[in-house]
Each structure stands twice: as C-alpha cells, then as structure tokens.
C-alpha positions as CSV (number, residue, x, y, z in Angstrom):
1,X,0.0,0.0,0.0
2,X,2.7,2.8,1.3
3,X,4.8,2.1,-2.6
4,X,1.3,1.9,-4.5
5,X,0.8,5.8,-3.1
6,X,4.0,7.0,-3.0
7,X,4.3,6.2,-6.6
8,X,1.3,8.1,-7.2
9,X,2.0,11.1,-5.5
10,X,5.3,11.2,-7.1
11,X,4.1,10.4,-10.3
12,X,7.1,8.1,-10.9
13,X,8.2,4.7,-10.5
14,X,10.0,4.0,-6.8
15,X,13.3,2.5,-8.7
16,X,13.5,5.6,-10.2
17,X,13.6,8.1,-6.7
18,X,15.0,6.1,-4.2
19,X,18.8,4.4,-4.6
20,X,17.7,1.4,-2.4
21,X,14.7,-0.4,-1.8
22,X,14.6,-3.5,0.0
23,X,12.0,-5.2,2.7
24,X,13.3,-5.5,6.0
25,X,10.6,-7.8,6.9
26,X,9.7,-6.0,10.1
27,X,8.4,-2.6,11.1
28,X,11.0,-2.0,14.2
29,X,13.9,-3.1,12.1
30,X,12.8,-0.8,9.0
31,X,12.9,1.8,11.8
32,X,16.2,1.2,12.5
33,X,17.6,0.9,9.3
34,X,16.3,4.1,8.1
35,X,17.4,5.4,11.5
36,X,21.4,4.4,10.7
37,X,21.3,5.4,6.5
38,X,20.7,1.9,5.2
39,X,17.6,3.1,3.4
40,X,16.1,6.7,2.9
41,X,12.7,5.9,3.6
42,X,10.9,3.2,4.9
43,X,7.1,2.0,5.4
44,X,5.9,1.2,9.0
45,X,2.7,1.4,10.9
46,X,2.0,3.9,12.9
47,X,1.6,1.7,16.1
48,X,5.0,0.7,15.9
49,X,6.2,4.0,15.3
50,X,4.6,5.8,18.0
51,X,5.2,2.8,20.3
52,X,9.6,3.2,19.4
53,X,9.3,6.7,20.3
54,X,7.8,6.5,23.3
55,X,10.3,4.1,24.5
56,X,13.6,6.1,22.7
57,X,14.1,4.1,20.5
58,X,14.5,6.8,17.7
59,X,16.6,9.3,16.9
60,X,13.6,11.7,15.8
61,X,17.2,14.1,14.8
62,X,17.5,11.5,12.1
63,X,14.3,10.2,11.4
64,X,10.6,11.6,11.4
65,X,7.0,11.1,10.0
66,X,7.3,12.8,6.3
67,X,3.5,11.2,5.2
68,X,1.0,9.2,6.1
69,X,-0.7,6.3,3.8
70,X,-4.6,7.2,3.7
71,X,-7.0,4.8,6.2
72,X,-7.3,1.1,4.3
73,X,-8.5,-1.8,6.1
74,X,-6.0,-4.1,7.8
75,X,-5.9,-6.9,10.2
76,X,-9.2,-9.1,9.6
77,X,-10.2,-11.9,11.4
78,X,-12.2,-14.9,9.3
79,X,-13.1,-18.2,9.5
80,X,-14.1,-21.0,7.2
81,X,-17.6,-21.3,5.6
82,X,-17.9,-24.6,6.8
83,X,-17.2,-23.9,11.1
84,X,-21.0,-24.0,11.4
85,X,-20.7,-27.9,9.9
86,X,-17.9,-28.8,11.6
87,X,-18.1,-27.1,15.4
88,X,-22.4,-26.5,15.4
89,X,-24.8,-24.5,13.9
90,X,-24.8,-20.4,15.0
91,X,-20.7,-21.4,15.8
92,X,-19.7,-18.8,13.4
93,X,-22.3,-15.9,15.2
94,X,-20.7,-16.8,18.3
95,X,-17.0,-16.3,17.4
96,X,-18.3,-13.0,15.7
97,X,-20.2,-11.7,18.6
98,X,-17.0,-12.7,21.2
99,X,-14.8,-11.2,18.8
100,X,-17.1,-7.8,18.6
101,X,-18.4,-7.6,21.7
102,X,-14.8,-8.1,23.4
103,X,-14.3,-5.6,25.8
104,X,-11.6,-6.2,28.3
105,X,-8.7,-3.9,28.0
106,X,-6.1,-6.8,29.1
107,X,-7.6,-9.8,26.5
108,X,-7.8,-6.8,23.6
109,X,-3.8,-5.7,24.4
110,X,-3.2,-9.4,23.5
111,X,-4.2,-8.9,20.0
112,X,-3.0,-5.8,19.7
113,X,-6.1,-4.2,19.9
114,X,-8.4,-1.3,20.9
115,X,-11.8,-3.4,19.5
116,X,-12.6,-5.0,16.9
117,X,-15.5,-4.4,14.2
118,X,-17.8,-5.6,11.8
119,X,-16.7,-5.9,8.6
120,X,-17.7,-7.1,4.8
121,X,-16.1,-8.1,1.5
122,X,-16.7,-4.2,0.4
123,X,-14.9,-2.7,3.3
124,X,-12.1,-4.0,1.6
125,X,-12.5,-2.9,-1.5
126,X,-9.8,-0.1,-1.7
127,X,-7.3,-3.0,-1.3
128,X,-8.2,-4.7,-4.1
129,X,-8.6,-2.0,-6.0
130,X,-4.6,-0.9,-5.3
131,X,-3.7,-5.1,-5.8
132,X,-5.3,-4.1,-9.4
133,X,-3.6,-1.4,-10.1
134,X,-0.3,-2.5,-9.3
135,X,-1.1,-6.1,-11.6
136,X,-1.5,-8.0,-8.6
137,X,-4.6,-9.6,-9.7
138,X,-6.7,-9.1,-12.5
C-alpha cells in the first residue's frame, strides 16, 4: 500500500527516486535501518512507530513522519464457511459476537487491539482496487 501511493503522489516509479529499496521484513527493524542510512525511507505502521518513540528508540534528529498512507482496512479476522458444519450450527455468530463484543482492555492488548469491528467483502475494496492497479490480480 505505502509504494502503491508513494508512486502516485510522485508520479514516478520508486526504482526511479530512491537508490535502495529493500523489505526488511519487520516494522521495528525498518525503523532502524532508516534510522542508521541503510535506506532513505521506509514504510511502518504507525503503532510501531509511535510505540519506538515513546520508548527512545528513535533518533527523531534522524528520522521523522514525512506522510501518512490514507485509512485502508487491515488486520481481519475470518473463519471457514464450513465452522457452522464442523463445530455447530450459529458457531460462526458466536466467534463473531466474542470477537465484537470483546471488551476487556487486558484480552484486547493481546491482539493488539483497541476493538474489533464488523466488517464485509466491500470494506475491503480499496485493497483490491490498489492489488489491481499495481497487476496483482486481474
């Protein structure tokens, strides 16, 4: 998502702006890497970032929040069509309604999580329609 709009704000190709890109496979270490020159940019959710400066853990003389990827959908929760078959009928209502209607603070931090909420195929349509426009599906 973060290259599909930086692309498009810049109105070029990524290859052609920034001398390295790479995936560091994980938020806190893209932090870091940005942090000591290995890249000029990098991609990380906001969570993390807030969470690394709170705790020190950046330089914010080095690195700092230069844009922010517009609201997408992100961490869903599913199960198979067939739980209702397999564990009872109204099995899929019930992990739904524990899931939603979750409210202690300790069991949500687990997840990480503030809540969870409903959501449907078209929630996650701006997704798809970025995987589409970048050729990841037809």
């Amino acid at each position: 998502m973060p290259q599909f709009f930086i692309e498009r704000n810049l109105g070029k190709n990524s290859k052609d702006v920034f001398k390295r890109i790479g995936y560091s496979g994980d938020h806190s270490r893209t932090i870091t890497q940005v942090q000591a020159g290995v890249y000029q940019v990098g991609a990380v959710n906001y969570k993390v970032w807030e969470s690394a400066v709170a705790n020190g853990k950046v330089d914010l003389n080095k690195v700092n929040v230069i844009w922010e990827s517009p609201a997408y959908p992100d961490y869903q929760w599913t199960v198979r069509g067939d739980v209702d078959a397999s564990f009872g009928k109204g099995f899929s209502k019930k992990v739904e309604a524990a899931l939603i209607g979750m409210t202690d603070p300790k069991l949500l931090n687990s997840f990480p999580r503030q809540s969870f909420v409903p959501a449907d195929n078209q929630d996650y349509e701006p997704i798809e329609d970025v995987a589409k426009a970048i050729g990841l599906i037809d």
